[in-house]
C-alpha positions as MATLAB code, in Angstrom:
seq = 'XXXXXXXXXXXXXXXXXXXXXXXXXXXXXXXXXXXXXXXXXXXXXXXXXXXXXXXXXXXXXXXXXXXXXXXXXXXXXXXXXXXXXXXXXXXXXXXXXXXXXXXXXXXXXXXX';
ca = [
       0.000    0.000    0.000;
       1.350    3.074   -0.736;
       2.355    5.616    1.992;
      -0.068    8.868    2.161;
       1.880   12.010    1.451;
       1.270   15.370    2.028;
       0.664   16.078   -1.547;
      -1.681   13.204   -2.164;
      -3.910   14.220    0.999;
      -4.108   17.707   -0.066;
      -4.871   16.602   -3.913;
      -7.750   13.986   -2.360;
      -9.082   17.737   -0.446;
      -9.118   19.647   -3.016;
     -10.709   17.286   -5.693;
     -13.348   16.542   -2.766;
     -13.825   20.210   -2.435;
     -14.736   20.827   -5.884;
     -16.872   18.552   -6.220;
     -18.441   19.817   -3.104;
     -18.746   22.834   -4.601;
     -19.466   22.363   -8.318;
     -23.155   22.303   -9.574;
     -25.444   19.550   -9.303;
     -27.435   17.655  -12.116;
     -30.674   18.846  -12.222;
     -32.788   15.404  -11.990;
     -35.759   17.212  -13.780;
     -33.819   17.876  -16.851;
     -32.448   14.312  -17.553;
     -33.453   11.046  -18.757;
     -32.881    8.133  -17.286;
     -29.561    7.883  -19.580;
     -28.187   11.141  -18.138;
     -28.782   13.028  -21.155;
     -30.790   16.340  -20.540;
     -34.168   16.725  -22.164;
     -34.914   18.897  -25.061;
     -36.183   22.292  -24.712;
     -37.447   25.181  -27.004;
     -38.171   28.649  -24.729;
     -37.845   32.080  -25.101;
     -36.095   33.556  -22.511;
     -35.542   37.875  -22.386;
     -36.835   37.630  -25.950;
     -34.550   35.593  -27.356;
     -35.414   31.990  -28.214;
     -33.071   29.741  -26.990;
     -33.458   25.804  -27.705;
     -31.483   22.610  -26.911;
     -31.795   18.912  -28.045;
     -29.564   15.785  -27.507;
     -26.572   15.707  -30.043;
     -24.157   17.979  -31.313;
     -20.334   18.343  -30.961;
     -20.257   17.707  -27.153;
     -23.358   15.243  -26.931;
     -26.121   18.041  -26.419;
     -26.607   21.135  -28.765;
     -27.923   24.567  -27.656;
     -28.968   27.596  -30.176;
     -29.782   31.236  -29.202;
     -31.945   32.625  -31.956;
     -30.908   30.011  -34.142;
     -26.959   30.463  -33.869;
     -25.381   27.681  -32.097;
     -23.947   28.314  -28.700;
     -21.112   25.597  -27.931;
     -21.869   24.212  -24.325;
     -19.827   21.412  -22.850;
     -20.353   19.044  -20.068;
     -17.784   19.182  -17.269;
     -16.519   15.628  -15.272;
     -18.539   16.736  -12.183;
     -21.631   17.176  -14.403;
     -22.185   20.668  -14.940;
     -22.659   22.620  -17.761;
     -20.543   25.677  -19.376;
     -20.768   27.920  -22.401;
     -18.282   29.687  -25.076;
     -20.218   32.980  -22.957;
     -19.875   31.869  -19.872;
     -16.940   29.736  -19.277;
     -16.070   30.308  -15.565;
     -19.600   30.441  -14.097;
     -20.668   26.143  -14.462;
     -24.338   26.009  -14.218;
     -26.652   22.531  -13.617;
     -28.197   22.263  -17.023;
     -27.673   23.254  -20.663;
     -30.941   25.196  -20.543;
     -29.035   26.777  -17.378;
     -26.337   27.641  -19.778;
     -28.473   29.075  -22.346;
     -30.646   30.968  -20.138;
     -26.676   32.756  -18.716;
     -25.465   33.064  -21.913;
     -28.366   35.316  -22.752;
     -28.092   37.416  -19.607;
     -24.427   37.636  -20.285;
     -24.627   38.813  -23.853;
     -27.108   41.942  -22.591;
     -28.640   42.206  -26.171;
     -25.609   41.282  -28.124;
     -26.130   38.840  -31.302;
     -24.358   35.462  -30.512;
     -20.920   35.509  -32.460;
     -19.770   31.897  -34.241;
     -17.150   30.228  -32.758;
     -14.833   28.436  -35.042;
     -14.091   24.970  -34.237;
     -10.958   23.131  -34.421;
];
């Protein structure tokens, strides 16, 4: 058995601490597969919809322009707008990305 170090008890902390402190899954929005539902809402007057696929496994538009979310190990959500700020769902996302972009038309972002 290996011997516990300092470094590998402060490593086990602070992973335990993030996940403390990183968003939940919203049970509401997911299937039974883990995959969030689909949704099609307008939110501050901008239409902002999400469905299962895309380049991350779940795609999200804001007025038809795509908004790149990702999934995060711990199981929250973050967008191209609003990369430091995780949220529980990609609706979540959507709904931040709007609030972030205060009236602003959703820019592509290029892919690599």
């Amino acid at each position: 058995m290996p011997e516990l170090t300092r470094r590998t008890a402060l490593t086990a902390t602070a992973a335990l601490a993030a996940a403390s402190v990183a968003a939940p899954r919203a049970a509401a929005d997911e299937h039974h597969h883990g995959s969030p539902e689909a949704f099609d809402e307008v939110y501050e007057g901008r239409r902002i919809q999400g469905r299962p696929g895309g380049h991350h496994g779940y795609a999200v538009t804001v007025d038809g322009r795509e908004l790149h979310v990702m999934r995060n190990a711990v199981g929250s959500w973050i967008s191209v707008v609003s990369h430091y700020d995780p949220v529980s769902t990609p609706r979540a996302a959507a709904r931040a990305a709007v609030d972030e972009l205060q009236g602003a038309q959703l820019l592509p972002f290029p892919a690599n």
